[in-house]
C-alpha positions, 0 to 999 in steps of 0.5 A, a space after each residue: 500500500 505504501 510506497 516506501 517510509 522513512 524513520 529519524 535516527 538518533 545516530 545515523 551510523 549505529 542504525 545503519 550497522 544494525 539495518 545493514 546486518 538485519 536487512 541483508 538476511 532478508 535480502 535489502 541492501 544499501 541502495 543509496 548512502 547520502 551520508 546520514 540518508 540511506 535507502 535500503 531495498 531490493 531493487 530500488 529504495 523502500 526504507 530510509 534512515 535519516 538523522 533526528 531533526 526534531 527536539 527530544 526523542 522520537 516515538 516508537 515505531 513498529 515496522 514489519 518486514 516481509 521474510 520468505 520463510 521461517 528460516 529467514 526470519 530466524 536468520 534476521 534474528 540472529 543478526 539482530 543478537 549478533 548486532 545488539 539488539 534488544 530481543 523482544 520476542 524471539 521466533 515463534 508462531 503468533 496463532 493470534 494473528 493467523 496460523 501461519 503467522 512466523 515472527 521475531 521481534 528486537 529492538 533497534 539503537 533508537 528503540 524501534 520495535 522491528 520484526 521479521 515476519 514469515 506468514 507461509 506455513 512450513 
């Protein structure tokens, strides 16, 4: 439904390690590095990081990201450890959503609830 979204970092470089290690399990990349902009996707850039520029800290957000299978959202997972990362939940079925609902959840360096989730059933 969207086009693409956009969120403020308290510290550019820290949230881009933690996008760079994350993302790359579910197949994004840096797409364009404008220093402390950066846009992350597949084929052309979805998701942006860009610097606070607003006073105090920001909200947090939840965002969600597509995985493939339950495999990859594990993966995610353990990038996510391996970068730092507060774990939220770590993988399981969330049968409250839908049967097939397979999802991690950490948090990111500015306290972003990110998920990974997987809604094939394996």
């Amino acid at each position: 439904m969207f086009d693409h979204i956009s969120i403020q970092t308290q510290d550019p470089t820290a949230a881009a390690d933690f996008y760079d290690a994350v993302l790359a399990t579910l197949g994004g990349r840096r797409i364009l590095d404008f220093g402390d902009v950066i846009g992350y996707g597949t084929s052309f850039p979805v998701f942006w990081l860009g610097p606070a520029t607003t006073e105090g800290r920001a909200r947090e957000t939840h965002i969600a990201f597509a995985a493939a299978d339950r495999g990859t959202v594990d993966a995610f997972h353990e990038a996510a450890v391996a970068a730092g990362a507060e774990v939220l939940h770590p993988p399981k079925l969330w049968p409250e959503y839908h049967e097939s609902y397979y999802g991690a959840f950490v948090r990111d360096p500015d306290g972003n609830n990110v998920e990974a989730v997987c809604h094939r059933p394996e």
